[in-house]
C-alpha positions as CSV (number, residue, x, y, z in Angstrom):
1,X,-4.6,8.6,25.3
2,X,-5.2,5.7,23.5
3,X,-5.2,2.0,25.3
4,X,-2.1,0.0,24.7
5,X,-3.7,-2.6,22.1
6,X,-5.6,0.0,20.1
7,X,-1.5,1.3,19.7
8,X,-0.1,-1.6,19.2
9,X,-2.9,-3.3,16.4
10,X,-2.3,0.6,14.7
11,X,1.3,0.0,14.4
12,X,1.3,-3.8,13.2
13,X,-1.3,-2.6,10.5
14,X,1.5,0.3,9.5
15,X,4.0,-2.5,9.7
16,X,1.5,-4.9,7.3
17,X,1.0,-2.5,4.8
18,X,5.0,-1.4,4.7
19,X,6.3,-4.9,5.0
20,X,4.1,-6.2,1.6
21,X,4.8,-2.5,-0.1
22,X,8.8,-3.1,0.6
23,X,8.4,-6.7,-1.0
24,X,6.5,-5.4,-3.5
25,X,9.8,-3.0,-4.6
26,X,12.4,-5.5,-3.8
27,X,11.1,-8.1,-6.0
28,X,13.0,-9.2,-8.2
29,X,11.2,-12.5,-9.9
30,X,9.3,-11.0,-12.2
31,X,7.3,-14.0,-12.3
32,X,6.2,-13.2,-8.5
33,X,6.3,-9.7,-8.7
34,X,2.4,-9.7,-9.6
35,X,1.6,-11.2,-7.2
36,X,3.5,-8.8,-4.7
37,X,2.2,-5.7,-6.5
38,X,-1.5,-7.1,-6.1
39,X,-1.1,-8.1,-2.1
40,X,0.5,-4.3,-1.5
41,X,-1.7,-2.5,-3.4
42,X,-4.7,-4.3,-0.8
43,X,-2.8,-3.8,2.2
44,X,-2.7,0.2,1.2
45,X,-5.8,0.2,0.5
46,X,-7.0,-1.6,3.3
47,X,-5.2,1.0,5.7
48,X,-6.5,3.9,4.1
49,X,-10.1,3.1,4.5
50,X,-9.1,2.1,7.9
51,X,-8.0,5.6,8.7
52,X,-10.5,7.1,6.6
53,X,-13.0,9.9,8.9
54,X,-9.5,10.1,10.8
55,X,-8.6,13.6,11.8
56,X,-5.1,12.0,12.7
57,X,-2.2,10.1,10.7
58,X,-1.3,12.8,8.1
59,X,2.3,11.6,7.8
60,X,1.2,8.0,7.2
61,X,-1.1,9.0,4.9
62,X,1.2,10.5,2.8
63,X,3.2,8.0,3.1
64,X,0.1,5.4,1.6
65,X,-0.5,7.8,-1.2
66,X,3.2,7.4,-2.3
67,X,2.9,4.1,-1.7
68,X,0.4,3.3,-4.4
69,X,2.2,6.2,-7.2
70,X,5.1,4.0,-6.8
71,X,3.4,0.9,-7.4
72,X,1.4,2.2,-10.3
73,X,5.2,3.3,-11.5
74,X,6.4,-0.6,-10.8
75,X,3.2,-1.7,-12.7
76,X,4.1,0.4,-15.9
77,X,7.5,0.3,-16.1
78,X,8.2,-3.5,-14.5
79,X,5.1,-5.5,-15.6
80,X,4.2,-3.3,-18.4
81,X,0.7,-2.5,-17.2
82,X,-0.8,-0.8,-19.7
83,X,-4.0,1.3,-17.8
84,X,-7.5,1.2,-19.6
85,X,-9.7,4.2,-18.7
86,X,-13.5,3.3,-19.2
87,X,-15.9,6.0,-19.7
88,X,-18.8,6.4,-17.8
């Protein structure tokens, strides 16, 4: 079983990632909605290298990878992100 802080610092960084993800789709300034895509999409990636090598978390990882399709949606369809594929 894991120690109580190791449990605790797992579910504040679930909660960090969700928190600036849900402000991210409530946004309604469209002015400050950049900004609110930019800090979500960090905060999901931040927890995904955080849990990658993990054998665990397969719900919340799901969860992170519909996380980022939605923003990428928001992106497109919100800020009109147009996405620029380079070649190698």
């Amino acid at each position: 079983m894991a120690p109580k802080n190791a449990l605790r610092s797992s579910t504040k960084r679930l909660s960090d990632w969700q928190r600036a993800y849900d402000a991210a789709l409530k946004e309604a300034d469209t002015t400050k909605l950049f900004k609110r895509v930019e800090v979500a999409e960090a905060a999901v990636r931040t927890r995904q290298a955080e849990l990658k090598g993990s054998l665990d978390h397969h719900s919340e990882r799901r969860a992170l990878q519909k996380a980022v399709a939605s923003l990428l949606v928001v992106k497109k369809n919100r800020l009109k992100y147009k996405q620029q594929y380079f070649p190698d």
